[in-house]
C-alpha angles and dihedrals in degrees: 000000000000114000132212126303106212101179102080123182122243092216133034125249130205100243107230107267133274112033131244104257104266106211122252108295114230085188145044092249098040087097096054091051103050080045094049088053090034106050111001098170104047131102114277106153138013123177124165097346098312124107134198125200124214099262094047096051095048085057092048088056100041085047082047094053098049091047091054083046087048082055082056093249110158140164113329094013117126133216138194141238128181124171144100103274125305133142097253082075082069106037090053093057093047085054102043084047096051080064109045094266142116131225116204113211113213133212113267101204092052121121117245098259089052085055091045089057095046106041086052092046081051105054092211116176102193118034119201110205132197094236082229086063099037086101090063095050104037073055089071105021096122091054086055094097099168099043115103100171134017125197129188128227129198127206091237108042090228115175096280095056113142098200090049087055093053087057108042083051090055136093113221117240122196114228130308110265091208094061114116121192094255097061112119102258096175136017112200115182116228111186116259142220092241083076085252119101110248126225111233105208112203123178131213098265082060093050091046104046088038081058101048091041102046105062100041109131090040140056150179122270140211095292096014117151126188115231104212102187104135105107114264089229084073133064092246084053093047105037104043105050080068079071094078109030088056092054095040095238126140113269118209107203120198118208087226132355102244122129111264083055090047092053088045099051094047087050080047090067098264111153102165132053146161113213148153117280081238089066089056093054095045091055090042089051088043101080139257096300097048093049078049102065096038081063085078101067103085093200124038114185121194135187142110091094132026130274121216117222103238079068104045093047085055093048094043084053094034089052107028096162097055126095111232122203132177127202132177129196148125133259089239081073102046092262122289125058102157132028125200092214125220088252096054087044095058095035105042095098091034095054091046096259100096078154087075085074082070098054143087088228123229131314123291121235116301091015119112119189138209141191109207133173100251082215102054106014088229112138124252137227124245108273092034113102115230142128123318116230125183138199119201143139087230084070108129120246093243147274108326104243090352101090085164091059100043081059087046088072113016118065126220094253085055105259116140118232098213098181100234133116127220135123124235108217127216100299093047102264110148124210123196116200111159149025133239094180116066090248126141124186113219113188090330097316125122112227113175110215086225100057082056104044092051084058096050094033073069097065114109090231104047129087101183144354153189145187138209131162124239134202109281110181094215097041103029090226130026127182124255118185123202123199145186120208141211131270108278088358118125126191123164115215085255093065102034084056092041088059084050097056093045087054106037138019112291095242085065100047115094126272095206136019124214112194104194122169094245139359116246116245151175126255092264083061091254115154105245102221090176095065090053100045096044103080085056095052093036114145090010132124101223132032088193 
């Protein structure tokens, strides 16, 4: 195990390029270590003005890790950690993991009740909070029944910085000796068809094969910088991040990936990033300059929702010199499974197969895939839709606390059911075109139907609901509700969405609200949402 470093540059230095070759990592923060030894003085990190070198980071984290060990957080403790993104998020999973612990990373956006429900879930014993959501949380302290200790952390570590206190108070620790690789390093919630959001618990032999994976076909160059602006709450945050600091290349992290970050970061040196397709229709729409500076990043990877291909042919021509790739995954997996390459990108039409453009391309090393009859679990043929199941060692160890529903998808001979339907056809392309399971995917975001339509079924007024989501050309998804009410009862769409924003994050309310007088269904008394959603995707390729 590497120790501390205590001799730390002032000021960071570009490593010589390329690399010596680092040997193969068995853990999240193995990386950190062989960089911190490597090439102590260079960039690693830079967030709001403020850089870390290598050196510096790994002694943060190892800081990070005897505090928590100070808090009396051992092996198969969690932590917690809610805030807007900030590289404490990271250094305190790669902390908690040096010990044997996890830190869940909550959604940040959630309402207090949602939080409730997860920080309990999560049985975190020490909560890290953004200071501009400490409100939210001081609201519901008392129901916090696990947390021993909050501490608050600012964007811009000033002198009262909690967090940075924390730190500065602690003795670093090298790492546990009694950590083994599938240990559960990071929980991530992903909202769940219960109507509760689920903890995905994935360990460090999924993060590291997910990082080593997942950007096959790609890599890093002499001045490349890693722009790390999704959200850390989600799989393409967390995971992600993992990119540079395996490669030992700088990371730029934005607080939030609107625009004004985006264009900062880029300024910044950025060159690769992985985003939202969103994200690529907001900076088309946004003018000449703005299409200007995007020009600089050299590899633009997309995923999380679709993209429809009258934006991606406008970004391929707005933006001739990137490179575009497209994944898909799950967060089950560690995020992503298949990856759509530059090269297949640029020569689909010219190779005859301009439909690739429509696909999520083939599996990445170590992941097998199937497509399975979700009726009589007999494989199918290429050409023939059906669900998609996935073998990986990224495969998450289960449902945090749900071991029923951890056996619900994965089978006992380790293949993941992920719920969605597509086909791959003869070379291996897969194409995913539907959902089994109710889940819309808002601007990148997952939203279950279920968990929104147990908030609204609440409403006085209404007698039944339910919820599908339909095309939005900013956001790919957004979510419609239709309800029934009671007999005498009236409710208006205003106020119906009003109840849900009081109740969930905004990004998961409806956008619209149907009242019909009653909700089609089957003769088993099942609500057909595809009836529903069908007038909405009519006469387009994916419904996902």
């Amino acid at each position: 195990m590497t120790t501390v470093d205590d001799a730390v540059s002032d000021a960071p230095s570009r490593a010589p390029w390329p690399p010596a070759q680092p040997p193969e990592p068995t853990y999240v923060d193995d990386r950190l270590n062989y960089w911190a030894e490597a090439a102590p003085d260079s960039e690693a990190m830079t967030y709001l003005g403020r850089t870390w070198t290598w050196a510096q980071l790994h002694e943060r984290v190892h800081r990070a890790a005897g505090g928590l060990r100070e808090l009396g957080i051992a092996r198969g403790d969690v932590v917690g950690f809610l805030d807007k993104n900030h590289p404490a998020c990271v250094e305190i999973s790669m902390a908690a993991g040096s010990i044997g612990a996890a830190n869940a990373v909550i959604n940040w956006r959630m309402a207090g009740d949602e939080i409730d429900y997860v920080v309990n879930d999560s049985g975190a014993k020490v909560l890290f909070v953004g200071a501009e959501l400490l409100p939210t949380v001081e609201a519901i302290r008392d129901r916090l029944a696990h947390v021993e200790r909050i501490i608050t952390v600012t964007p811009d570590g000033a002198e009262d910085d909690e967090y940075e206190a924390f730190l500065a108070a602690a003795t670093p620790c090298d790492d546990g000796p009694d950590v083994v690789e599938d240990d559960v390093c990071l929980v991530l919630y992903s909202s769940g068809t219960t109507g509760h959001p689920k903890g995905v618990m994935l360990t460090h032999r999924n993060m590291v094969r997910h990082t080593i994976n997942a950007h096959d076909g790609w890599a890093f160059g002499p001045g490349d910088k890693s722009m790390v602006a999704m959200p850390l709450f989600h799989v393409g945050g967390s995971s992600y991040v993992l990119f540079g600091i395996h490669d030992g290349v700088p990371s730029v992290m934005t607080r939030e990936p609107d625009a004004g970050s985006l264009a900062g970061a880029i300024l910044a040196g950025a060159t690769c990033t992985f985003l939202v397709p969103a994200v690529l229709a907001q900076v088309l729409r946004a003018g000449p300059d703005a299409i200007k500076l995007f020009s600089a990043l050299k590899t633009y990877t997309y995923g999380a929702s679709p993209m429809p291909p009258p934006l991606l042919r406008a970004a391929m021509e707005a933006w001739p010199a990137t490179d575009f790739i497209q994944v898909y995954g799950l967060t089950e997996v560690s995020g992503v499974a298949t990856h759509l390459l530059a090269d297949e990108h640029r020569n689909a039409e010219a190779e005859g197969h301009p439909e690739r453009l429509l696909s999520a391309g083939r599996a990445i090393p170590e992941c097998e895939l199937r497509i399975v009859d979700p009726g009589t679990l007999a494989d199918l043929p290429a050409g023939e839709a059906g669900e998609i199941w996935m073998r990986t060692p990224q495969l998450m160890a289960g449902y945090l606390n749900k071991p029923e529903a951890t056996a619900d998808v994965i089978t006992e001979d380790g293949w993941f059911r992920t719920g969605d339907i597509g086909h791959l056809d003869a070379d291996g392309f897969l194409y995913v075109s539907d959902r089994l399971k109710d889940m819309i995917i808002s601007g990148g975001e997952n939203i279950y139907s279920p968990e929104v339509e147990r908030v609204l079924s609440e409403h006085p007024a209404v007698l039944e609901v339910a919820v599908v989501g339909v095309p939005d050309e900013k956001w790919g998804e957004s979510v419609k509700a239709f309800v029934a009410l009671k007999e005498g009862a009236v409710a208006t769409e205003d106020e119906i969405i009003a109840y849900a924003r009081e109740r969930l994050a905004h990004y998961k309310c409806p956008k619209s609200v149907d009242v019909v007088q009653a909700l089609p269904r089957n003769p088993t008394g099942k609500v057909l949402k595809r009836e529903l959603r069908a007038p909405y995707w009519e006469g387009r390729n994916r419904q996902v």
